[in-house]
C-alpha positions in Angstrom: 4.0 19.7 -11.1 5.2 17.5 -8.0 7.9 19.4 -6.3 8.7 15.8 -3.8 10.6 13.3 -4.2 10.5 10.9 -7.2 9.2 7.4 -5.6 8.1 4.5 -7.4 5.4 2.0 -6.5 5.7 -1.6 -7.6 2.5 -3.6 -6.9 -1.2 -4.2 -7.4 -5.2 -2.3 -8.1 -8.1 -3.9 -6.8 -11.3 -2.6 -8.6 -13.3 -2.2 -5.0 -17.1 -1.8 -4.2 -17.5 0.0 -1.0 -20.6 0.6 1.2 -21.5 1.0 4.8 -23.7 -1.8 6.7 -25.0 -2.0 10.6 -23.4 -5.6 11.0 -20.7 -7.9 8.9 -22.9 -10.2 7.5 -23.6 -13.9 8.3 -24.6 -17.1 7.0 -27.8 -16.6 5.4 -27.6 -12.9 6.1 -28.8 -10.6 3.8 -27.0 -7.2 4.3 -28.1 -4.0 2.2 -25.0 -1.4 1.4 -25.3 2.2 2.2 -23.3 5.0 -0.1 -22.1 2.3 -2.1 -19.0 3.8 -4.3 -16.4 2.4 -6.3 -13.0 3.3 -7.0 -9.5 1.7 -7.9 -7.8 0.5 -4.5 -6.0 -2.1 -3.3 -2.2 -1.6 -1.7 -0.3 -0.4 -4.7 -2.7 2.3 -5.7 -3.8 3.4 -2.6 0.2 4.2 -1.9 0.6 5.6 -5.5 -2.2 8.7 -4.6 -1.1 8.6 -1.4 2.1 9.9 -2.7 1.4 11.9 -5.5 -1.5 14.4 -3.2 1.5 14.7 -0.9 3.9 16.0 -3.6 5.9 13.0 -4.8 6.5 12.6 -8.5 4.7 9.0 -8.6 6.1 6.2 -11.1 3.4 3.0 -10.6 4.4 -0.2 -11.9 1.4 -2.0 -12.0 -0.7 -5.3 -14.0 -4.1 -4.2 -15.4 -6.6 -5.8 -17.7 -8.2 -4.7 -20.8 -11.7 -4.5 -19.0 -13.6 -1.4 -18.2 -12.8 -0.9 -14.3 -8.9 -1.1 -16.2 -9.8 1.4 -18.4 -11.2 3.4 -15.6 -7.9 2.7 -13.2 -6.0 4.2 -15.9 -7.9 7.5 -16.3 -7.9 7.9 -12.5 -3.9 7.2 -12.3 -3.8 9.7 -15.5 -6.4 12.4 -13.1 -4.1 12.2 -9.7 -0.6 12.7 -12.2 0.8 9.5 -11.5 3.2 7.8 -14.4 1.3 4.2 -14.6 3.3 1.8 -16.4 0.8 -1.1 -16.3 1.6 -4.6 -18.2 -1.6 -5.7 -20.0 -3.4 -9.0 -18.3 -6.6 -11.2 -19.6 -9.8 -11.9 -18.2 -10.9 -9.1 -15.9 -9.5 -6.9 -13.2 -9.1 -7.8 -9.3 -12.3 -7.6 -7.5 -13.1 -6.9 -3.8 -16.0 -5.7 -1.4 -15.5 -3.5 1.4 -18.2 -3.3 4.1 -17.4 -0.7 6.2 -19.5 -0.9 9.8 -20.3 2.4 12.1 -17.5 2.3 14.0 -15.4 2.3 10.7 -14.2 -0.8 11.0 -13.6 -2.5 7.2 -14.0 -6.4 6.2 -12.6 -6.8 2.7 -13.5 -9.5 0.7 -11.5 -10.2 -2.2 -13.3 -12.0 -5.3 -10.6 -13.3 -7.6 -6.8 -12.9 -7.4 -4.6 -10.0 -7.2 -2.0 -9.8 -10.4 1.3 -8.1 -10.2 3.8 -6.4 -12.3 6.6 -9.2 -13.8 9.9 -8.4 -14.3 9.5 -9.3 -18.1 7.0 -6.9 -18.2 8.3 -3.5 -20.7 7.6 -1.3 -18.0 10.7 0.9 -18.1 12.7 -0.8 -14.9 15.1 1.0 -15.4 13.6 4.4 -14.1 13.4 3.1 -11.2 17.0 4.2 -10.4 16.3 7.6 -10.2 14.0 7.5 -7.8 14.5 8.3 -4.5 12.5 5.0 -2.8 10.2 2.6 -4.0 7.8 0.7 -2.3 6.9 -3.1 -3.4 3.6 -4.8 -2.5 4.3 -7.2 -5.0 3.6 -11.1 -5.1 5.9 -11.6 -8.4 9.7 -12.2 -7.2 10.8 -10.9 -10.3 8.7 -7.4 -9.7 10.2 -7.4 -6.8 13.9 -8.1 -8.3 13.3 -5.1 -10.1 12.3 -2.5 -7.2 15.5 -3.3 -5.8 16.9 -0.9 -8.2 16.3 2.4 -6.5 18.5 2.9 -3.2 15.8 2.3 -0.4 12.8 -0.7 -1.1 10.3 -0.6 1.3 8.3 -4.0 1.3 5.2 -5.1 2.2 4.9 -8.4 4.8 1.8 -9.5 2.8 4.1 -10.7 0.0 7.2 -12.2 2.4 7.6 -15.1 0.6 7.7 -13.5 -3.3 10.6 -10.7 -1.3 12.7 -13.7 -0.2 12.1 -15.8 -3.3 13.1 -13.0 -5.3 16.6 -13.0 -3.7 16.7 -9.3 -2.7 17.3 -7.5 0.6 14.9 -4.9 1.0 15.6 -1.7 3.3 12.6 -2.1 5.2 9.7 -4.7 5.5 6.5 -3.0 7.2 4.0 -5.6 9.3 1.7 -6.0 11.9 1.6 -6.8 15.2 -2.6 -7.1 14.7 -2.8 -8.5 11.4 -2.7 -12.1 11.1 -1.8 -11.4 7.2 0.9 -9.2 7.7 2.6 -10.5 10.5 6.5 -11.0 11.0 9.4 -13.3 11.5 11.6 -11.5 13.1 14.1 -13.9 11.9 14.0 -12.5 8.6 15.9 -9.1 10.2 19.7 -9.3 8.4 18.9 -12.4 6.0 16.0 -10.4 4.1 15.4 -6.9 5.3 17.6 -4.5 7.2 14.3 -2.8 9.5 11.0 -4.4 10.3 8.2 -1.6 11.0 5.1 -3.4 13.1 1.8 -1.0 13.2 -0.3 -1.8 15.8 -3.5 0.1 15.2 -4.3 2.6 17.5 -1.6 1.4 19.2 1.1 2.9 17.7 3.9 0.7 16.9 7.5 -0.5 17.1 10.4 -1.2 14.9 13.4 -2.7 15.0 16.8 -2.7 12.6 20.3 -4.2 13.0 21.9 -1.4 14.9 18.0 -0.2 17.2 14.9 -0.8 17.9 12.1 1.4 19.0 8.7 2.4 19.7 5.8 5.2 18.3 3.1 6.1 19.9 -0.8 6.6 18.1 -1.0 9.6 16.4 -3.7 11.8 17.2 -6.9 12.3 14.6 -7.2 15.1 13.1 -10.4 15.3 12.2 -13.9 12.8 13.0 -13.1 8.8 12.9 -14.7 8.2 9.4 -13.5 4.6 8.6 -10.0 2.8 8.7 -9.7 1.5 5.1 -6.3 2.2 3.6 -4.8 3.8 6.8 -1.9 0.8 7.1 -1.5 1.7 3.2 -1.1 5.0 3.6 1.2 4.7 6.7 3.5 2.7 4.1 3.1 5.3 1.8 4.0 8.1 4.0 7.4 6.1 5.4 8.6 5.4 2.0 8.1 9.0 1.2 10.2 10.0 4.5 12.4 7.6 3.7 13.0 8.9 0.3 13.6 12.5 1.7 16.0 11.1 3.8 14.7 11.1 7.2 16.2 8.0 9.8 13.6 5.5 10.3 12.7 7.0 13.9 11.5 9.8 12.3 9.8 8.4 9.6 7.8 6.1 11.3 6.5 9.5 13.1 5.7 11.0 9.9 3.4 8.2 8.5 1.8 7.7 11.6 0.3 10.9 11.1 -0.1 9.8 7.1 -2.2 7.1 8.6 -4.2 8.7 11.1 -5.3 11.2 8.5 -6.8 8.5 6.1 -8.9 7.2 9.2 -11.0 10.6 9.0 -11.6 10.0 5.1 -14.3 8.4 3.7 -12.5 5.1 1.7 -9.2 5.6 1.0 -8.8 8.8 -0.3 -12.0 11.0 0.8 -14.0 12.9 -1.6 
């Protein structure tokens, strides 16, 4: 039984192929995987077993089809404890590749589009008021609207425009300084979010807020450098998880730092 804090997770699975290859490929490059695997991935459910191993009692609110690699996402949510609430889709499930090279670098390729969570969806919303923090990787505004109910959001930059379409203020919106997808306007600080939180690799990172502003530095590996694939999803997982417990953002940010550097010694996103 989780003996953490209740946290809900508002956001999307990609059904992802994984391998290892000596180069990115090319045009006109053929590339052979080695240890290929496959598993459910993809922000929201890489955060949702991020939480639950750590303790958290884990509500996912999540789109899924009817396809087999749904039916396997389901059974895997159902193996790691986590409370899926998943709105049924057509077609197939979101698709992406993974090459991870020897330094453990990761190129994803994404093969068809993500879908998310709507708020019309009968997913319960209304649990999420008794959790402690939710965090919303969420393109659907109205998804979004509806993580709003729990007393901290946490909020993904990859969907900035569905978190100020939705009309919401979220608590804190977690970006990049090194990731052309995820990086931030700090204009948005007091119109759209309260705190902006920039990772910045092995770098550490810095955040800001209306009332401070500050800086982390990298966290230190605990183990060998296996490959970096879910590490920034895992650092969200791990502040929304501080957050939730009530630690002050300077603190959090520590605390997933060391969320994140721990993924970076796992092979994929959540080691064997």
């Amino acid at each position: 039984m989780a003996a953490g804090p209740r946290i809900g997770v508002v956001g999307h699975v990609e059904w992802v192929l994984f391998g290892y290859a000596d180069v990115v490929p090319a045009t006109g490059d053929i590339v052979h995987l080695r240890e290929p695997f496959e598993e459910p991935a993809g922000g929201g459910a890489v955060v949702a077993i991020a939480l639950a191993r750590a303790g958290a009692d884990v509500v996912f609110c999540t789109a899924l089809a009817k396809d087999t690699e749904g039916a396997a996402t389901r059974a895997r949510m159902a193996e790691e404890g986590i409370d899926l609430r998943a709105g049924a889709r057509g077609g197939r499930q979101a698709r992406a590749m993974t090459i991870l090279d020897d330094s453990g670098d990761r190129t994803i390729i994404v093969s068809q589009p993500n879908v998310y969570p709507r708020g019309d969806d009968d997913l319960g919303w209304a649990d999420l008021e008794g959790c402690a923090a939710v965090y919303a990787t969420c393109g659907e505004p109205s998804g979004i609207a509806e993580a709003r109910r729990a007393p901290i959001l946490v909020c993904s930059a990859r969907q900035l425009d569905a978190l100020i379409e939705s009309g919401v203020k979220a608590d804190v919106v977690i970006g990049s300084l090194s990731d052309r997808g995820e990086q931030v306007d700090f204009r948005i600080l007091g119109p759209h979010t309260k705190a902006i939180v920039l990772t910045d690799g092995e770098r550490g990172g810095r955040w800001l807020s209306t009332d401070d502003s500050g800086l982390w530095a990298r966290a230190p590996l605990p183990g060998e450098r296996a490959d970096t694939y879910g590490a920034g999803d895992t650092f969200a997982a791990g502040l929304t998880y501080a957050l939730g417990t009530g630690l002050d953002l300077h603190d959090a940010v520590e605390l997933a730092a060391l969320w994140g550097a721990a993924t970076v010694c796992r092979r994929g996103p959540y080691g064997a």
